[in-house]
N, CA, C and O of each residue as an XYZ file, in Angstrom:
676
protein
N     -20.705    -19.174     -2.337
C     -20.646    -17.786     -1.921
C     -19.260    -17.431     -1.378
O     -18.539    -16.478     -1.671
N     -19.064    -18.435     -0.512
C     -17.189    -18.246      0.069
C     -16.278    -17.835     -1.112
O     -15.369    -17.006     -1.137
N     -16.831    -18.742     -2.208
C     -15.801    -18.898     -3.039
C     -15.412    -17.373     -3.850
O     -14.337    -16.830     -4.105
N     -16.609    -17.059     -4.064
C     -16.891    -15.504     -5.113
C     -16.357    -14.943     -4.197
O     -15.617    -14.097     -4.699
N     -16.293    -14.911     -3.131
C     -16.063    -13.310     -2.257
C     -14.321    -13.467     -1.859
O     -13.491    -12.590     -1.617
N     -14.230    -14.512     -1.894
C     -12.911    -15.019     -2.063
C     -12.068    -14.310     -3.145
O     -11.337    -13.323     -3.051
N     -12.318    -14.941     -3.992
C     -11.896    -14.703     -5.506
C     -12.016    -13.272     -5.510
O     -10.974    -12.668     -5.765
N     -13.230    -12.468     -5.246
C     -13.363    -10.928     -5.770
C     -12.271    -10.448     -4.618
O     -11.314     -9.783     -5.014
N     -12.348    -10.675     -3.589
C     -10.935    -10.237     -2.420
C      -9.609    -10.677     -2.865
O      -8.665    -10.085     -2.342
N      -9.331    -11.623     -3.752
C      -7.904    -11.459     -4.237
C      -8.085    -10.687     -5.781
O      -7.218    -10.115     -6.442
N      -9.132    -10.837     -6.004
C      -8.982     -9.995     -7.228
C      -8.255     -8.133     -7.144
O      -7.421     -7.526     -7.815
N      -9.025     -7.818     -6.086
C      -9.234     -6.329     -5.753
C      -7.563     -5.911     -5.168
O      -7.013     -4.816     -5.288
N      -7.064     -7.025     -4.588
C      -5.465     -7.235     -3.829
C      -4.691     -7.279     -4.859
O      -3.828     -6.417     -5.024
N      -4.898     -8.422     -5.827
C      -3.920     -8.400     -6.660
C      -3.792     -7.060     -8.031
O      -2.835     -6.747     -8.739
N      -5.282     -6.496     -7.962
C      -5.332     -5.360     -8.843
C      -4.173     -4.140     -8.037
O      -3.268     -3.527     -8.603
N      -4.550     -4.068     -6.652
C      -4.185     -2.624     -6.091
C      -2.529     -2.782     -6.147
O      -1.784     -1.833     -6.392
N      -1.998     -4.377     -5.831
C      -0.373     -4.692     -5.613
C       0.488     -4.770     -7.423
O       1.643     -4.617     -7.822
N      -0.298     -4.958     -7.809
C      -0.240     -5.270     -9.172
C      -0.098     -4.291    -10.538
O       0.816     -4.228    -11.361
N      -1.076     -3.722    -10.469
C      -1.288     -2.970    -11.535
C      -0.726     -1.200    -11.234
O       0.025     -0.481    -11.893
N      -1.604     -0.921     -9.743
C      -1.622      0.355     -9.753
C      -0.117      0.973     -8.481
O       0.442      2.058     -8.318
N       0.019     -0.308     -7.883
C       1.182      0.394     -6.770
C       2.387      0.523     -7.264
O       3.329      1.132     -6.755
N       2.355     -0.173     -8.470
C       3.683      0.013     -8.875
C       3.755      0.950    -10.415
O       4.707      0.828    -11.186
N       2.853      1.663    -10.619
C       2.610      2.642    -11.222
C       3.892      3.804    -10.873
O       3.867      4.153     -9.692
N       4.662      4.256    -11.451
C       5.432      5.427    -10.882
C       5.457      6.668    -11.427
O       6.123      6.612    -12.461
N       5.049      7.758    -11.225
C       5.093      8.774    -11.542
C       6.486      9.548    -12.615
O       7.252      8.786    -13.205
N       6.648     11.067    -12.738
C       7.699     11.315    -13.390
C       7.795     11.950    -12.326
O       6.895     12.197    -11.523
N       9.517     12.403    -12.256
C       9.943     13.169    -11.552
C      11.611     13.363    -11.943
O      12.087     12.617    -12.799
N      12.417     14.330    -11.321
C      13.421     14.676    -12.142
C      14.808     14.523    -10.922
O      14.967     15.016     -9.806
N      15.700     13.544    -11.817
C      17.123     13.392    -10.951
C      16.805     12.876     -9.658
O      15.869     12.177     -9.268
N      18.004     13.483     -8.957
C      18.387     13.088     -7.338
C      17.587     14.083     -6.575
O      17.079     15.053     -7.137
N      17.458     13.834     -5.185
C      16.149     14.803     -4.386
C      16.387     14.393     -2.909
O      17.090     13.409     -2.681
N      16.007     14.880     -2.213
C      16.401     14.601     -0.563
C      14.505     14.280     -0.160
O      14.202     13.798      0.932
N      13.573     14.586     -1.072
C      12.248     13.861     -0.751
C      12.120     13.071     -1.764
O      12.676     13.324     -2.833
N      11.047     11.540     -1.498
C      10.570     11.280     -2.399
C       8.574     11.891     -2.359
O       8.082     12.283     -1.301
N       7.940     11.850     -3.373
C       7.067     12.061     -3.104
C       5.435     10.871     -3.305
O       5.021     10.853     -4.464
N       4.799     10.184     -2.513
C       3.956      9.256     -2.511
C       2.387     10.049     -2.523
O       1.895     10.726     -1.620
N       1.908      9.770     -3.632
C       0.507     10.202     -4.046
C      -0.526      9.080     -3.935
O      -0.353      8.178     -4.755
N      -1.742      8.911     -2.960
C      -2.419      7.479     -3.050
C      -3.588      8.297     -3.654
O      -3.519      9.490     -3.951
N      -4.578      7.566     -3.783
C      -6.241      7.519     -3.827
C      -6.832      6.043     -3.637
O      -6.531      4.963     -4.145
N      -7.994      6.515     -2.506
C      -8.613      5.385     -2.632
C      -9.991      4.799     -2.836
O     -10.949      4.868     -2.066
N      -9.916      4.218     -3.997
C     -11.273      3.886     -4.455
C     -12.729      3.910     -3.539
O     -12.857      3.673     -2.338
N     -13.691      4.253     -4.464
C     -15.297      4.679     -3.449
C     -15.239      3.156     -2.653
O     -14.271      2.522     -3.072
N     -15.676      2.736     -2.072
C     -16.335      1.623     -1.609
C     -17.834      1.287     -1.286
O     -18.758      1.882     -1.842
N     -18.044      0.160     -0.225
C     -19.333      0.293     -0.414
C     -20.334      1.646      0.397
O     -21.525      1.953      0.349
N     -19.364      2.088      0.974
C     -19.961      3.445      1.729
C     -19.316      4.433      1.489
O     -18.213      4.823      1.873
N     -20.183      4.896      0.716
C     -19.551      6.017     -0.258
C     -19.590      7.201      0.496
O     -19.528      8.253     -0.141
N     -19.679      7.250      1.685
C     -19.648      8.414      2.547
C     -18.551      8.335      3.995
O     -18.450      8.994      5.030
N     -18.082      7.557      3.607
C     -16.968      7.513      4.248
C     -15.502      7.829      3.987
O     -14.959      7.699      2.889
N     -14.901      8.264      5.124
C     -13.460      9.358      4.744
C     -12.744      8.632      5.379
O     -13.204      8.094      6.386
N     -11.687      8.448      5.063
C     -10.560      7.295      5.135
C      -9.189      8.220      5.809
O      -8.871      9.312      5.337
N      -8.418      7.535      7.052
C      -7.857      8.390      7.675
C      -6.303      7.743      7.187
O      -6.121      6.526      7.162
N      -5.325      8.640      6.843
C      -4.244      8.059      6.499
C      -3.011      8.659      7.139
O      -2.806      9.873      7.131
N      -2.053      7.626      7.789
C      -1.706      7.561      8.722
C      -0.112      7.358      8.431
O       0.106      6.260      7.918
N       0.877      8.035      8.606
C       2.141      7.940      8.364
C       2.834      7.458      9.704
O       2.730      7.968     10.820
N       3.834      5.944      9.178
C       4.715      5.819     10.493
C       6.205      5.626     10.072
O       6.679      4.939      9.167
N       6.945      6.623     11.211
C       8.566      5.832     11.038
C       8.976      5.177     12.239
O       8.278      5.674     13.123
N       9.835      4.217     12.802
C      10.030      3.699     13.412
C       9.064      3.460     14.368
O       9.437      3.564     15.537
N       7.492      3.056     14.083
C       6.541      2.865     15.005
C       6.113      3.845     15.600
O       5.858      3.848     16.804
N       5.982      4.772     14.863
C       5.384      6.420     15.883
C       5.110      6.917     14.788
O       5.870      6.979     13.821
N       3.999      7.310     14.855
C       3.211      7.944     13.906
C       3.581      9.940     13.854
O       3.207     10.886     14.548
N       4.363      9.814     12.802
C       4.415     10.735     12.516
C       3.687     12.331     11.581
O       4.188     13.453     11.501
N       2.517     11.866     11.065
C       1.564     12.730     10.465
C       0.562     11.548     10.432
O       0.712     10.417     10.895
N      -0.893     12.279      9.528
C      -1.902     11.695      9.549
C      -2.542     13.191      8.681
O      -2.099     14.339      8.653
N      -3.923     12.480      7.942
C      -5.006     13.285      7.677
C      -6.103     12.636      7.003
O      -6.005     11.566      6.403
N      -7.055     13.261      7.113
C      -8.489     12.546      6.324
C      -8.742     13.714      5.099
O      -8.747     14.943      5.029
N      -8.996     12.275      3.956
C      -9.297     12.320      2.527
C     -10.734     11.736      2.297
O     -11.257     10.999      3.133
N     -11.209     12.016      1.393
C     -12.677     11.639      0.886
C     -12.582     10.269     -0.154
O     -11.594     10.278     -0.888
N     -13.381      9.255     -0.272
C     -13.044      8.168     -1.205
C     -12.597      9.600     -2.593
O     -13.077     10.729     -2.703
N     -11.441      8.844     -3.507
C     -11.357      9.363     -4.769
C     -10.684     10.802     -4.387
O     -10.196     11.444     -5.317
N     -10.645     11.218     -3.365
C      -9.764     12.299     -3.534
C      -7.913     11.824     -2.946
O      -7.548     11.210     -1.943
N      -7.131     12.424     -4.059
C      -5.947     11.840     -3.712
C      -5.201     12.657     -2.492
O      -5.679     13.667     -1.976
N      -4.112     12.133     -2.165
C      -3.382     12.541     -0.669
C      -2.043     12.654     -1.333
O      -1.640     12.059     -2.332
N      -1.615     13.275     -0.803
C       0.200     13.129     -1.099
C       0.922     13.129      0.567
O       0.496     13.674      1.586
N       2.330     12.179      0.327
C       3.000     12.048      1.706
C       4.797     11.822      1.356
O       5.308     10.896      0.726
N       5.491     13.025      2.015
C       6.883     13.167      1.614
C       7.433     12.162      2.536
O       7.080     11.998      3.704
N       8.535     11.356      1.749
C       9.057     10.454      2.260
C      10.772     11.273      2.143
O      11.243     11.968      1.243
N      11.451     10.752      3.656
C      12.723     11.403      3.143
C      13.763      9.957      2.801
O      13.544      8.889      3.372
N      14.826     10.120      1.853
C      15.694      9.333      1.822
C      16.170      8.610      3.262
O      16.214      9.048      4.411
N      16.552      7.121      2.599
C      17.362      6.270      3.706
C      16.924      6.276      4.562
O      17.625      6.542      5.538
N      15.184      5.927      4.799
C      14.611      5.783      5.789
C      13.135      4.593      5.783
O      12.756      4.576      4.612
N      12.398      3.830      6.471
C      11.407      3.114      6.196
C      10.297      3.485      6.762
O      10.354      3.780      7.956
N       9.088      3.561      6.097
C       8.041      4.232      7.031
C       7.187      2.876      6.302
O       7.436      1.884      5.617
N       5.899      3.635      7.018
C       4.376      2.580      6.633
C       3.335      3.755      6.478
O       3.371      4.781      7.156
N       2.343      3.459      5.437
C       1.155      4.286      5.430
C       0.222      3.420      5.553
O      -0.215      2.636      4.710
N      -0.251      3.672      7.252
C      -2.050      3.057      7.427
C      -2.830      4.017      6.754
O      -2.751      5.245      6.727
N      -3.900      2.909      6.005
C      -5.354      3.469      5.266
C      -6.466      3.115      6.041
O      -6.722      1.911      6.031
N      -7.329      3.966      6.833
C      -8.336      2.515      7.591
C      -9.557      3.695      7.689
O      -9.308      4.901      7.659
N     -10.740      3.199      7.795
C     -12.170      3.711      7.911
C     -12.733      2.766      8.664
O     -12.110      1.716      8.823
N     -13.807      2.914      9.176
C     -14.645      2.192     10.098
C     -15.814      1.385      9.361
O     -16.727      1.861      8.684
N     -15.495     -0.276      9.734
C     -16.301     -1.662      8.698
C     -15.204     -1.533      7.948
O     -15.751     -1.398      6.853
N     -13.774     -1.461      7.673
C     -13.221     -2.328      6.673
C     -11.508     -2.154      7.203
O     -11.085     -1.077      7.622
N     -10.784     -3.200      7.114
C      -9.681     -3.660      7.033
C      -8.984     -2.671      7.172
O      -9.199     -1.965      6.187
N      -7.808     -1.895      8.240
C      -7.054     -1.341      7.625
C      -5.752     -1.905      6.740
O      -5.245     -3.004      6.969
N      -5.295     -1.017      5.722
C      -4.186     -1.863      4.797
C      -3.110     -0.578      4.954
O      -3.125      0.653      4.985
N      -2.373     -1.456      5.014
C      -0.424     -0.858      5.196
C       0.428     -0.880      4.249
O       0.389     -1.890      3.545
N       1.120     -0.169      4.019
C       2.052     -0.165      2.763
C       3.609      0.100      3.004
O       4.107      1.159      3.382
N       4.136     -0.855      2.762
C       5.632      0.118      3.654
C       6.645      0.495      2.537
O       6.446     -0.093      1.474
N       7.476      1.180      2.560
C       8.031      2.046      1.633
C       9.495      2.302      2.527
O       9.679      2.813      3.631
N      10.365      1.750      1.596
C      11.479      1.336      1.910
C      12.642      2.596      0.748
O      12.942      2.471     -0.440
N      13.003      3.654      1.704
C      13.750      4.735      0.807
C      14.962      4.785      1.148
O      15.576      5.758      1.586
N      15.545      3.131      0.843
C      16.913      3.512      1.394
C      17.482      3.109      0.285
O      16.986      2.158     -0.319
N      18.920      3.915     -0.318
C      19.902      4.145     -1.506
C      21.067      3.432     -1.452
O      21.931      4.199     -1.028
N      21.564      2.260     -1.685
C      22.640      1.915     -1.412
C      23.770      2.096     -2.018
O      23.410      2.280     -3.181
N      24.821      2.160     -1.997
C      26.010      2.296     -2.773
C      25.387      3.717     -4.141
O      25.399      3.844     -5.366
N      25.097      4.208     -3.391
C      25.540      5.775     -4.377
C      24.583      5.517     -5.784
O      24.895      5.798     -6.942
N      23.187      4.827     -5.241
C      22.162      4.741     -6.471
C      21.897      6.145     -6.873
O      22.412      6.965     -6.113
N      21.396      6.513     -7.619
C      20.737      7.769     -7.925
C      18.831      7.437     -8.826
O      18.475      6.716     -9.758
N      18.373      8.039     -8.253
C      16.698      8.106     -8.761
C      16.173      8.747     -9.591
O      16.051      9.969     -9.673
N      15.703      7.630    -10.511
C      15.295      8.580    -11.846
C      13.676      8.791    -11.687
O      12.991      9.224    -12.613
N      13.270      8.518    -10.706
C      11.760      9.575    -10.387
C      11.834      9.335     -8.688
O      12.489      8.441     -8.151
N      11.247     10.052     -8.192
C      10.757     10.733     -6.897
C       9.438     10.426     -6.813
O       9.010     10.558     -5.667
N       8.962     10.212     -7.288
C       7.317     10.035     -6.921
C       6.777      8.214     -7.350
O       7.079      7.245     -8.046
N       5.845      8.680     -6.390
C       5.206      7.090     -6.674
C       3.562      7.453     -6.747
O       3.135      8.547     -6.378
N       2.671      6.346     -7.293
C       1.819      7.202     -7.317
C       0.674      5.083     -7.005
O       1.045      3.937     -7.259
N      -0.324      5.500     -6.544
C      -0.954      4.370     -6.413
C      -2.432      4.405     -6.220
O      -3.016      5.488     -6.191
N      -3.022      3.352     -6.097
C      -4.548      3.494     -6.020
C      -4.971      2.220     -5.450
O      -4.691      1.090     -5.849
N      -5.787      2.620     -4.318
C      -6.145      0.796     -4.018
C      -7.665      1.063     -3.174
O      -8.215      2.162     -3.105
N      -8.046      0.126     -2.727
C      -9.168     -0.155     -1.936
C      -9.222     -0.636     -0.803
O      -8.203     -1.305     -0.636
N     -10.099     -0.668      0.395
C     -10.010     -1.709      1.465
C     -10.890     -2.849      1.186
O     -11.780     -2.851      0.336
N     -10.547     -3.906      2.035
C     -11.431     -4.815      2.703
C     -12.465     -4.625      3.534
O     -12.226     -4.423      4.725
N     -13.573     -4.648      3.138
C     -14.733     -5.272      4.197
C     -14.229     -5.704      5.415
O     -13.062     -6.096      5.441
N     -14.917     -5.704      6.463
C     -14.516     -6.694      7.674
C     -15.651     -8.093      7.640
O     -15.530     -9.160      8.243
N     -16.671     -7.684      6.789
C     -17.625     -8.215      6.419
C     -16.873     -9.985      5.564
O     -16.851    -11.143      5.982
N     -16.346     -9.297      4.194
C     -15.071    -10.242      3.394
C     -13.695    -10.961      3.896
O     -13.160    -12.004      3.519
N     -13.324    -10.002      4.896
C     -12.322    -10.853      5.844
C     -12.651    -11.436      6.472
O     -11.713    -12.103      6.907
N     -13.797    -11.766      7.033
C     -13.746    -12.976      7.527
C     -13.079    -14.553      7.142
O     -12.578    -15.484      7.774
N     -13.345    -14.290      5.962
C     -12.795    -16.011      4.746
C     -11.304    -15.314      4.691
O     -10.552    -15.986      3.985
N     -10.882    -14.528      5.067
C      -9.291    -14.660      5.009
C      -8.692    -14.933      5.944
O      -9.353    -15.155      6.959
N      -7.193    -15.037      6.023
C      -5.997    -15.241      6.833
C      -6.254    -14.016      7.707
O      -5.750    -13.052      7.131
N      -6.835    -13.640      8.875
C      -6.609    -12.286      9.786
C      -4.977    -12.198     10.634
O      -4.700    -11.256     11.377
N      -4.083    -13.272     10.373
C      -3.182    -12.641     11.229
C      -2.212    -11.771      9.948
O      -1.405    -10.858     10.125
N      -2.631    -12.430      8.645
C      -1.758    -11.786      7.408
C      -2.347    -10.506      7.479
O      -1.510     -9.607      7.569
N      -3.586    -10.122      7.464
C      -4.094     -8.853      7.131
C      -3.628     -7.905      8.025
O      -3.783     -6.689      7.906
N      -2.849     -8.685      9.247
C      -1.731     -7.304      9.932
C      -0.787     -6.425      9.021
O      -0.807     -5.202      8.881
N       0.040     -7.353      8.442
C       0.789     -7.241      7.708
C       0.872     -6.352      6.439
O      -0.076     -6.593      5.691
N       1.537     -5.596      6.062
C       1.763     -4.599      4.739
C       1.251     -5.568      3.200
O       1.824     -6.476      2.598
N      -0.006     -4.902      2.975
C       0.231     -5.504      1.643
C       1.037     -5.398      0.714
O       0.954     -6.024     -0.342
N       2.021     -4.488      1.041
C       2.959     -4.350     -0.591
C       4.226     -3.828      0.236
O       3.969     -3.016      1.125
N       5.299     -4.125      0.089
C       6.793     -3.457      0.662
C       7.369     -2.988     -0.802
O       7.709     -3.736     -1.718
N       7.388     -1.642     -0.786
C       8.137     -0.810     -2.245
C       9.297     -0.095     -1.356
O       9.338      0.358     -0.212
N      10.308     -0.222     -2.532
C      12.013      0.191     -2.676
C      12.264      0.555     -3.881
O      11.593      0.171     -4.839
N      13.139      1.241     -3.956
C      13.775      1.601     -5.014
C      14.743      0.638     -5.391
O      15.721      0.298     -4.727
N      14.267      0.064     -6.935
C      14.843     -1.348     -8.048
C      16.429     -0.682     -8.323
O      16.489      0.333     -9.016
N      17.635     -1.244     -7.796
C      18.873     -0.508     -8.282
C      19.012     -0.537     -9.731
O      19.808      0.264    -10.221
N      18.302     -1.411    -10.582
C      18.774     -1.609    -11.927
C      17.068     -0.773    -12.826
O      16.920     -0.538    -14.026
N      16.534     -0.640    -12.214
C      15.431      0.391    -13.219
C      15.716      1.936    -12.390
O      15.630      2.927    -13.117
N      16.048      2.173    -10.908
C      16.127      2.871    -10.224
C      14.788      3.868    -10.086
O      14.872      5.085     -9.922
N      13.644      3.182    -10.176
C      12.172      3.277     -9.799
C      11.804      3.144     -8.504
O      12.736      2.991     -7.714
N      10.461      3.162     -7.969
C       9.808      1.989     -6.882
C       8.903      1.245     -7.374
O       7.903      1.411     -8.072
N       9.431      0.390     -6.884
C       8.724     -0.958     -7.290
C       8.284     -1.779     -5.998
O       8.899     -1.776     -4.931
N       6.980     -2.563     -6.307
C       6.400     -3.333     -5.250
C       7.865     -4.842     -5.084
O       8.783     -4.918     -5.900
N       7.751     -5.563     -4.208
C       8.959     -6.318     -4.368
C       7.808     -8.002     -4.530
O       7.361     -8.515     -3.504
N       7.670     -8.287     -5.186
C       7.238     -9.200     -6.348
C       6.949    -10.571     -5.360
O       5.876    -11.164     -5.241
N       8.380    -10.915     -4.625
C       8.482    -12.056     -3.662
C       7.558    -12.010     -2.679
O       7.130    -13.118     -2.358
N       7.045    -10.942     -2.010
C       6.703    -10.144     -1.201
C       5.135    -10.280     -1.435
O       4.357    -10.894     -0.705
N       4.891     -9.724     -2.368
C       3.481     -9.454     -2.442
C       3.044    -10.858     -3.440
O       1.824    -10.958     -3.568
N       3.760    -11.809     -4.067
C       3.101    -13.240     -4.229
C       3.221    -14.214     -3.290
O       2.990    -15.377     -3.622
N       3.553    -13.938     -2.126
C       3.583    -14.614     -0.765
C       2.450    -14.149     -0.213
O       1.757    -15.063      0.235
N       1.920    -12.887     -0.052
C       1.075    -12.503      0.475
C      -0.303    -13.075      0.011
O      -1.080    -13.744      0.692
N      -0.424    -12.745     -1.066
C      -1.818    -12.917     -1.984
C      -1.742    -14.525     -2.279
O      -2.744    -15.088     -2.721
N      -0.704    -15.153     -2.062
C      -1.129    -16.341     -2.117
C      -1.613    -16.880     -0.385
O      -2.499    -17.713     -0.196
N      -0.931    -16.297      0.589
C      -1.584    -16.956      2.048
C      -2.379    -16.293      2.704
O      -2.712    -16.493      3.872
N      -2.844    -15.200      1.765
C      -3.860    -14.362      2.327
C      -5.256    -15.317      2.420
O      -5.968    -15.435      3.417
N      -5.441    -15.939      1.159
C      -6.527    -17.298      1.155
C      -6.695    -18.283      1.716
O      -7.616    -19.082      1.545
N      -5.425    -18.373      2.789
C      -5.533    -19.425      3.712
C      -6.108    -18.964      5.059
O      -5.573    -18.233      5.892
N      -7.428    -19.606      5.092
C      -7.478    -19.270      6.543
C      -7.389    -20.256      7.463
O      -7.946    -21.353      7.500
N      -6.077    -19.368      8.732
C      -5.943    -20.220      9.795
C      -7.056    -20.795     10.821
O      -7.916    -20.128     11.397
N      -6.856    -22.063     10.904
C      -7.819    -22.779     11.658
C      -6.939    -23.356     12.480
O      -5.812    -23.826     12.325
N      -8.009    -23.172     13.810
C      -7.072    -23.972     15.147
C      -8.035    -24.697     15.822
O      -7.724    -25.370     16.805
């Protein structure tokens, strides 16, 4: 039983870091916003509204509640790092941090990012690593050589691989 719920919890991680966060939208030239579109999948309580939570330098700067499946949008400004908490009550909140800084005179060939993911159970975390599940599942920047956002690869196969370790003391 550990094992399945295991497996379906990195499955659902490696789908959301994987497939859909690094999904990028279209958008046109250079821009002083970028723009971040989430949705997040029904879960097992399909009546629950998921509160999403914008931070820059540790201070929460906006917030609002969305319905499972209805999407959110959140303006990010250049040359700056924020985090978006996702969290509902019985499951994990998950963090995303988003790294919009331009170095040496990049220019961006889209503005938008667009993603889709799910939470954790608190029920399923138990069999995981809880001091990792502090931590951002995915850190996205803009790639200087595709000049996209992209999840950063090192980052999120570090994660999903020690997310399965759980610490024992």
């Amino acid at each position: 039983m550990k094992k399945a719920i295991k497996k379906l919890v990195a499955v659902v991680i490696l789908l959301t870091v994987s497939v859909t966060i690094v999904k990028a939208g279209k958008g046109k030239g250079d821009t002083n916003d970028f723009i971040v579109r989430g949705v997040i999948a029904k879960s097992n309580n399909e009546h629950s509204k998921f509160k999403i939570e914008l931070f820059y330098e540790n201070r929460k700067v906006d917030s609002s509640i969305v319905n499972p499946e209805e999407s959110f949008d959140v303006k990010l400004k250049k040359n700056v790092w924020y985090t978006i908490r996702i969290s509902t009550e019985g499951f994990v909140s998950q963090m995303i941090s988003f790294n919009t800084e331009l170095k040496n005179g990049v220019k961006v060939k889209n503005n938008k990012f667009e993603f889709t993911t799910e939470l954790i159970s608190n029920a399923d975390a138990e069999l995981l690593n809880k001091e990792l599940l502090e931590f951002p599942i995915s850190v996205v920047s803009v790639d200087k050589t595709t000049r996209k956002f992209q999840a950063r690869e090192s980052y999120t196969n570090s994660y999903l691989h020690n997310l399965n370790m759980k610490v024992i003391f």
